[in-house]
C-alpha positions as CSV (number, residue, x, y, z in Angstrom):
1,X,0.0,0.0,0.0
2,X,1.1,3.5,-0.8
3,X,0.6,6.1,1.6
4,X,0.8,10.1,1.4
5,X,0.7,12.3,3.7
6,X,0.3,16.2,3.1
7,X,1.7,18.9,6.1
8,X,1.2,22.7,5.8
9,X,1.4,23.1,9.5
10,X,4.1,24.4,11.1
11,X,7.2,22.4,12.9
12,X,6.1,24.1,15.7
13,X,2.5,22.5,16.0
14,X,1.7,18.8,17.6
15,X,1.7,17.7,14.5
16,X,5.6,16.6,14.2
17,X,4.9,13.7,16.8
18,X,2.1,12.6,15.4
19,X,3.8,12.3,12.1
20,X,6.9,10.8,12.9
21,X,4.6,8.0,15.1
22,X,2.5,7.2,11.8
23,X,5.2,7.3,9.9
24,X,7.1,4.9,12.0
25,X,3.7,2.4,11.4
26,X,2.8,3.0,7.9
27,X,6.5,2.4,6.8
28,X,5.5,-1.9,8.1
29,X,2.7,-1.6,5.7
30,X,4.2,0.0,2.5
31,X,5.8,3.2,1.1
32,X,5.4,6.6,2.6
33,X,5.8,10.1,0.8
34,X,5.5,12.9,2.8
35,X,4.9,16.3,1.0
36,X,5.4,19.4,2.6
37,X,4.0,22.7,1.7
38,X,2.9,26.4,2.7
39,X,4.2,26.8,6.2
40,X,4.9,23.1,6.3
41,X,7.9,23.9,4.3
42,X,10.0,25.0,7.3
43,X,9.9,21.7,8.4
44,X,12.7,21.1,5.4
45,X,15.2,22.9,7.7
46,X,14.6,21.3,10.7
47,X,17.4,18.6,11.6
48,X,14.6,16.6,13.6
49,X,12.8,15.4,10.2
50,X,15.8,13.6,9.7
51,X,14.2,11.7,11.9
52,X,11.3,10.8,8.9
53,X,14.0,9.9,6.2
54,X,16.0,7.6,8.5
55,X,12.4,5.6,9.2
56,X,12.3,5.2,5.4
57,X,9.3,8.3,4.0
58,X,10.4,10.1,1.0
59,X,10.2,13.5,1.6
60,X,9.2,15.9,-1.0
61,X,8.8,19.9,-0.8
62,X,6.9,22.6,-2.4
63,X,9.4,24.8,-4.0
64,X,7.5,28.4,-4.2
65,X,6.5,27.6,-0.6
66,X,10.1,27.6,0.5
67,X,11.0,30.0,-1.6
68,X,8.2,32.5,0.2
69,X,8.8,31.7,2.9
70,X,12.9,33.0,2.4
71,X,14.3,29.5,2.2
72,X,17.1,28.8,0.6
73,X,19.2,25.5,1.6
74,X,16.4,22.7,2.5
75,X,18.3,19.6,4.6
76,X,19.8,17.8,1.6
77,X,17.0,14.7,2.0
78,X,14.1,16.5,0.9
79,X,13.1,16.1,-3.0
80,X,12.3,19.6,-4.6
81,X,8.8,19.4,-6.1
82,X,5.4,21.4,-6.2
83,X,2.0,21.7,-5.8
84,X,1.5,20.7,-9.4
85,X,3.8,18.1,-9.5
86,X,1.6,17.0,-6.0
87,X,-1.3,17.0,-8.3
88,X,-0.1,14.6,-10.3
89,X,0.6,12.0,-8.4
90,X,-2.1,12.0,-5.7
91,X,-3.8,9.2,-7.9
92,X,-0.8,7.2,-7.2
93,X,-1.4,6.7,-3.4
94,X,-4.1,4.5,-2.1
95,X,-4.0,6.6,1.8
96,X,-3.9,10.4,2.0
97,X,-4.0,12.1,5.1
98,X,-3.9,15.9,5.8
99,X,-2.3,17.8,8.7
100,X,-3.0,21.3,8.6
């Protein structure tokens, strides 16, 4: 099963337990993308989500949203991407699940 899940939350919200503890699950049961965008994008300078990678999630980001939000380096895991690209290949996962 192919899972997705979709953050434009802060790092600083609840959320980043939550998702490294479904990550940590979903990861027995199939491949995980994690797709970060608006505000969720300043999760892709956090050394914590390190955390997500080393459990085995692909990490993607939403370009513009970095860019807006004046970020230049993301941590050298996360994949480039955007909301268009995120458009795309929604159909491809069977799970989506929102934190926002």
């Amino acid at each position: 099963m192919k899972f997705l899940l979709i953050i434009t939350s802060n790092p600083f919200a609840k959320d980043f337990s939550t998702v490294v503890n479904l990550t940590r699950e979903l990861v027995k049961r199939g491949e995980v993308a994690i797709f970060f965008s608006g505000n969720g994008a300043y999760y892709t300078i956090r050394p914590e989500t390190k955390e997500l990678k080393e459990l085995g999630a692909r990490l993607l980001y939403c370009a513009h949203s970095a860019h807006q939000r004046g970020i230049e380096k993301p941590l050298e895991f996360f994949e480039s991407s955007s909301t268009y690209n995120l458009s795309r290949f929604i159909k491809d996962y069977d799970k989506v699940i929102n934190f926002n």
